[in-house]
N, C-alpha and C positions, 0 to 999 in steps of 0.2 A: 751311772755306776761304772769302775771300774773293775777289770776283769782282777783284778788281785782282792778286792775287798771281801773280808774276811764272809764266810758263811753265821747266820743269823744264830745255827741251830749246828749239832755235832751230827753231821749228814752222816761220821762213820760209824761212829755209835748207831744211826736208823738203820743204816743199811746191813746191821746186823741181826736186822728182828725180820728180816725178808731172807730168806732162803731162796727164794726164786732167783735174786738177783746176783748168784752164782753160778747160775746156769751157765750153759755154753749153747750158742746154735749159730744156724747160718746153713746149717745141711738139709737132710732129708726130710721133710715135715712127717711123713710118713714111721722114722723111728728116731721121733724123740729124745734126745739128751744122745742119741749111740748112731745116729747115721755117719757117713762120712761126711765131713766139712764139718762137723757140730763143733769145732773150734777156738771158736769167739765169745768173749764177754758177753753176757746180752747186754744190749742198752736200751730200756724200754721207756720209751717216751708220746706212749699212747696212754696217758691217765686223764685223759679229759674223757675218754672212752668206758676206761673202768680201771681204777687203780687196782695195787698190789694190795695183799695183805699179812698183816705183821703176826709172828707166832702168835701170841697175845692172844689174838682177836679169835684164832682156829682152836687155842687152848681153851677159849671161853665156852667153844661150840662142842669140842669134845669133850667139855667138863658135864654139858648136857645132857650130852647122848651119854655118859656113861656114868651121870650120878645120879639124876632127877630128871630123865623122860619121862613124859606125861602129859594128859592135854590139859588143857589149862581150861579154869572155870568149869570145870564137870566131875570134878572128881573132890571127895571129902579126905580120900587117906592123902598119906603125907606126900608123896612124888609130885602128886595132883599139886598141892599147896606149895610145894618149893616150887615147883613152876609155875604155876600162877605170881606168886610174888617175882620172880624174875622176870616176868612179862612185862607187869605192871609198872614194875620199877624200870623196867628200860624205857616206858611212854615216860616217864618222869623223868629220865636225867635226859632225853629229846627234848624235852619241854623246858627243862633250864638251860639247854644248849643254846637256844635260838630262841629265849626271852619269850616264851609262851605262859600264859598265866597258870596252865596245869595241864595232867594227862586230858582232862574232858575235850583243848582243845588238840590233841595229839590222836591222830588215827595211821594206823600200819597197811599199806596198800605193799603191792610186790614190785614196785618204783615211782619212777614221777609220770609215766606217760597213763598208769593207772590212776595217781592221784588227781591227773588230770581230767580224765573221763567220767572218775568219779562225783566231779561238782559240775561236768560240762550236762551231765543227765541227771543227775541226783536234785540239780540246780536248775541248770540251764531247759532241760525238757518242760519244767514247770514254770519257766518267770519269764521266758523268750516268745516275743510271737512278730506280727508283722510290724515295722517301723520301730522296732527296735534295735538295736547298735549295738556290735561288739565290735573293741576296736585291740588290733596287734598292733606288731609291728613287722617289717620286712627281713625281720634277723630271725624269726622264732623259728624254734625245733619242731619241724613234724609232729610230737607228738601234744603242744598246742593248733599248731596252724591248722593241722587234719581233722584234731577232735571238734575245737570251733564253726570249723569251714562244713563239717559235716552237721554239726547241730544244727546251723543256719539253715540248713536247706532244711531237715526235719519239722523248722519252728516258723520258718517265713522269716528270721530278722537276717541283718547285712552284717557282712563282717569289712571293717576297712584297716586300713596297716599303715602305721604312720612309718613318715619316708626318710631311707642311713641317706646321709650323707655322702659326700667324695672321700671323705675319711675314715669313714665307716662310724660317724656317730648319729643317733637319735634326730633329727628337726624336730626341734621340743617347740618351733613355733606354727607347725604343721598338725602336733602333736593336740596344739591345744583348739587349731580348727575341728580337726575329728571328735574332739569329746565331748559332745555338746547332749542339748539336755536328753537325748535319744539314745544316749548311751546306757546300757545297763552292766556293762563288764567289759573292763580293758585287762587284757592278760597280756604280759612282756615280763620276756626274760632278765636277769637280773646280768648277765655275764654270758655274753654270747660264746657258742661252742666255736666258732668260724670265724669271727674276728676278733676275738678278746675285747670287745669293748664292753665296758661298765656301764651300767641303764643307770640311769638318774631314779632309782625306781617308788625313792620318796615323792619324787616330785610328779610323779605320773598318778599316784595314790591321791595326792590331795587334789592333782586335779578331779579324778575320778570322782571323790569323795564330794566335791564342790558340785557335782549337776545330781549327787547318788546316786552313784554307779559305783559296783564293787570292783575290787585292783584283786589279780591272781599272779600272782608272781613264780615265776618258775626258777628255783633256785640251783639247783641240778650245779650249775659249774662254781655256784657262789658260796654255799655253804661248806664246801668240803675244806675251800681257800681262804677262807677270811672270815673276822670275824662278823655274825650276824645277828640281827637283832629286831623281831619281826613286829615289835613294840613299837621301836623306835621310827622302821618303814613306813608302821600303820596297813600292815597288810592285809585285805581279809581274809587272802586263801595265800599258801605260800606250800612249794614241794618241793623235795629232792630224794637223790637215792644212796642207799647205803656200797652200793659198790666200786660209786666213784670219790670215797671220802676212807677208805681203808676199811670197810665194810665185805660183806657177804651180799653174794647176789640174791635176789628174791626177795626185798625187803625196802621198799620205799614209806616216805613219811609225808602226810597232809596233812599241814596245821589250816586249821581255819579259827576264828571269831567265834567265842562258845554260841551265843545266841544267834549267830548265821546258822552254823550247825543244827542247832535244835530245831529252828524251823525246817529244815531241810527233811526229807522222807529219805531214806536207805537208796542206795545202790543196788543191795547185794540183799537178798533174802534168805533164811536158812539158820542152822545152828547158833545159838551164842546171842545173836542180835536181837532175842526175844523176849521179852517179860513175861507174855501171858498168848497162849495162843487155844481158840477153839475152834469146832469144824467153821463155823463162818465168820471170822475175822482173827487179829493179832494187834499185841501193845508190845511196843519195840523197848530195848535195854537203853542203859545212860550213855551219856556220851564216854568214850568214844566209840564204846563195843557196838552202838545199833549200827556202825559203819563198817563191821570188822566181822563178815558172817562167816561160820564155817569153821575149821580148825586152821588158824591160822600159822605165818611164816612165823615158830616159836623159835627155834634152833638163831633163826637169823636176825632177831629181836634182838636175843640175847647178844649176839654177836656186834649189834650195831653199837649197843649200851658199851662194848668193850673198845669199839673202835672211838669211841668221842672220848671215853678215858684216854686214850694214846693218844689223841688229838690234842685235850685238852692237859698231857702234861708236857706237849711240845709245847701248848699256848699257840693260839689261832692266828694271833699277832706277828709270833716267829714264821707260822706259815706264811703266813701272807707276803712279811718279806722276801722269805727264800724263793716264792715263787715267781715275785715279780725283777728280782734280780736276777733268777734264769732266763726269763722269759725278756729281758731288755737286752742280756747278755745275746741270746741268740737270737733276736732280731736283728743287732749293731752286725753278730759275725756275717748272717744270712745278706745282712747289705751289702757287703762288700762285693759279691755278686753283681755287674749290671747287666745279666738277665733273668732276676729274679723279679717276679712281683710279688710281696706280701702285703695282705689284704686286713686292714684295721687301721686304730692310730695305731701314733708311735711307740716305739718301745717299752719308752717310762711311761705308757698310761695306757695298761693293758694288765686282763689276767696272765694266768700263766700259760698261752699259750700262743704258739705263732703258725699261723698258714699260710700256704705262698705255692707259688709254683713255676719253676723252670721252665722257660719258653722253649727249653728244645726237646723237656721230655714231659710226657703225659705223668699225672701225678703216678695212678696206677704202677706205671714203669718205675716212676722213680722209688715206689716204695717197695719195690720186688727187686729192685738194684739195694736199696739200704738193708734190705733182709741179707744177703751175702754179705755184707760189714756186720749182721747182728745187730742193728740200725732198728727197733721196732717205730714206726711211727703208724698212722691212720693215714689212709686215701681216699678220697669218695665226696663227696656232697656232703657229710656229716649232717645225715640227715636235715638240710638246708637246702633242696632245690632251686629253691625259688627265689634266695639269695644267692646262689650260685647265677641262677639264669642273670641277673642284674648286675653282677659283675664280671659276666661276659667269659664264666668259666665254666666248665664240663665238671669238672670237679677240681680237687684243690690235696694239696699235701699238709699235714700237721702233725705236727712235735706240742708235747705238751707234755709239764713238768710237775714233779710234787716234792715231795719232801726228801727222798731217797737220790733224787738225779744233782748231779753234781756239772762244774764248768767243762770240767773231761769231757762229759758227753755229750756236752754241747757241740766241742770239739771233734768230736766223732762224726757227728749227724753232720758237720758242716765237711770234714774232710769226706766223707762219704756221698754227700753232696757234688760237692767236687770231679770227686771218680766217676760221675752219670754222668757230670755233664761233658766230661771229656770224652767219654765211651760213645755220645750222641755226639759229637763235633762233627 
């Protein structure tokens, strides 16, 4: 792609529903928007982390709190009943977002590292024991690789990772030694946070599916970017979170398989998730409420329901362009660089997002140097260790782009870039 071709989507129009992205900083972190230096543009290009959110989505949450607060499913008068049907109806338009056959299989956890834990014990504590197989991969986030890693030991079974490549993709012929008939769950990420590569994750399911073994798919960077479709994957478990798709924090989503679900026992015990309980024993609610105990994230339900409306009137499609046309745009500037190394494929065959790191400055540095340009990016592991360790890095620097970042601040991150490395010469 060339650097002049036109934007997919009216990035100025978006970036009018973001009030933050008028901000100024660079100064004092200590007072906010009023220290001195506070200056500069901001340029935020940490949304693989957690995106911005558009009025919309806060008008949705203040519509809440100040028309129909109220707990949902416990109450008869009306407050009660306007929020219950807005709850309900937000698992519903989740469930048409990403091709679920209905709310039954739609449950609200407070992100993906809970939806995770949720099927690794609700699931996994019951159906794992010795000689049995979970198989990852070398890219996954913490919050599969630990919850797994940690089961195994609980259950006696193995966990093994199939092996990235020099390019940072999948060995999908390594892939298919690991999944053999011992396998009972292969979980991999759909869209790595650390390389932007894309999992083949259809093709990891049918393998799975071919010895039966269930595919858990962690959607976290792929659903907010493109369009998704957990039908067509053949998923049986599949999550992400509402804060990195223009969302409210507190508010993650588990879809599973209705009859996976059913047979599964609860996570969580408590309020809500009950049918019938007496002093010695209890008959659990439908799906999806017996997984949903307690008084749950309503404000940010509602709020999620508002952010897939503004998603889906950009079209998922237009996302996907824009982002992969930032995200080639600033890998081609970041090359120009020869002592950068960015770590994935190429450009054109990546999400939205680029990590790399300048040989002369530690990322850490480098991202406390782009804070004085107003530069926001992420530094750290991204929750990746152990893809860090294999690529022979401490940690790593990352820009990642959505809907609102434009080639400017491509520009920015790159001339800013620039100024560290000269500062380190």
């Amino acid at each position: 792609m060339k650097a002049q071709e036109s934007y997919p989507i009216d990035v100025a129009a978006i970036r009018e529903d973001f009030p933050i992205l008028a901000r100024k900083v660079g100064g004092d972190v200590t007072t906010p928007g009023e220290g001195e230096g506070d200056t500069e543009p901001l340029v935020y290009l940490d949304n693989a982390a957690t995106s911005q959110t558009p009025k919309r989505v806060v008008e949705s949450i203040v519509d809440y709190y100040y028309g129909y607060n109220a707990n949902v499913h416990r109450g008869i008068h009306q407050l009660s009943q306007e929020a219950s049907v807005a709850y309900e109806e937000a698992h519903d338009r989740v469930a048409d977002f990403i091709g679920a056959e209905g709310r039954e299989e739609i449950v609200f956890t407070k992100n993906t590292t809970e939806a995770m834990n949720l099927v690794a014990y609700a699931w996994g504590l019951n159906e794992l024991g010795p000689g049995d197989r979970v198989v990852l991969t070398e890219m996954e986030h913490h919050a599969s690789l630990v919850t797994w890693q940690q089961l195994a030991k609980k259950t006696g079974a193995e966990v093994k990772y199939i092996r990235v490549d020099d390019e940072g993709r999948l060995d999908m012929e390594h892939a298919k030694e690991l999944i053999d008939e011992s396998t009972k769950m292969v979980s991999a990420v759909h869209v790595s946070n650390t390389l932007g590569t894309i999992n083949p994750v259809d093709e990891l399911a049918d393998m799975a599916h071919e010895v039966g073994a269930y595919i858990f798919v962690d959607g976290a960077q792929s659903v907010p970017t493109r369009p998704v479709d957990v039908g067509d994957i053949d998923a049986d478990f599949f999550a992400f979170s509402g804060h990195k798709m223009l969302g409210p924090t507190g508010i993650g989503v588990l879809y599973g398989k209705e009859e996976i679900l059913e047979a599964m026992e609860p996570y969580l015990y408590g309020g809500d998730m009950i049918r019938r309980v007496t002093y010695e024993d209890a008959t659990w609610e439908d799906l999806p409420w017996k997984f949903e105990a307690g008084t749950p994230n309503i404000a940010q339900g509602i709020g999620l329901h508002a952010a897939i409306d503004y998603l889906d009137d950009i079209g998922m499609e237009n996302v996907q362009r824009h982002e992969e046309l930032l995200a080639e745009y600033a890998y081609d500037r970041l090359s120009e660089f020869d002592d950068i190394t960015i770590y994935g494929p190429p450009g054109d065959d990546r999400g939205g997002l680029v990590a790399f790191n300048l040989d002369s400055v530690h990322a850490h540095d480098l991202s406390s140097i782009l804070n004085d340009y107003a530069v926001a990016i992420r530094a750290g592991d991204h929750c990746t260790q152990p893809l860090h360790d294999k690529l022979g890095a401490a940690a790593s620097a990352r820009a990642s782009f959505y809907v609102y970042n434009t080639r400017e601040e491509v520009d920015a991150l790159v001339e800013a870039v620039g100024q560290a490395r000269e500062l380190f010469a």
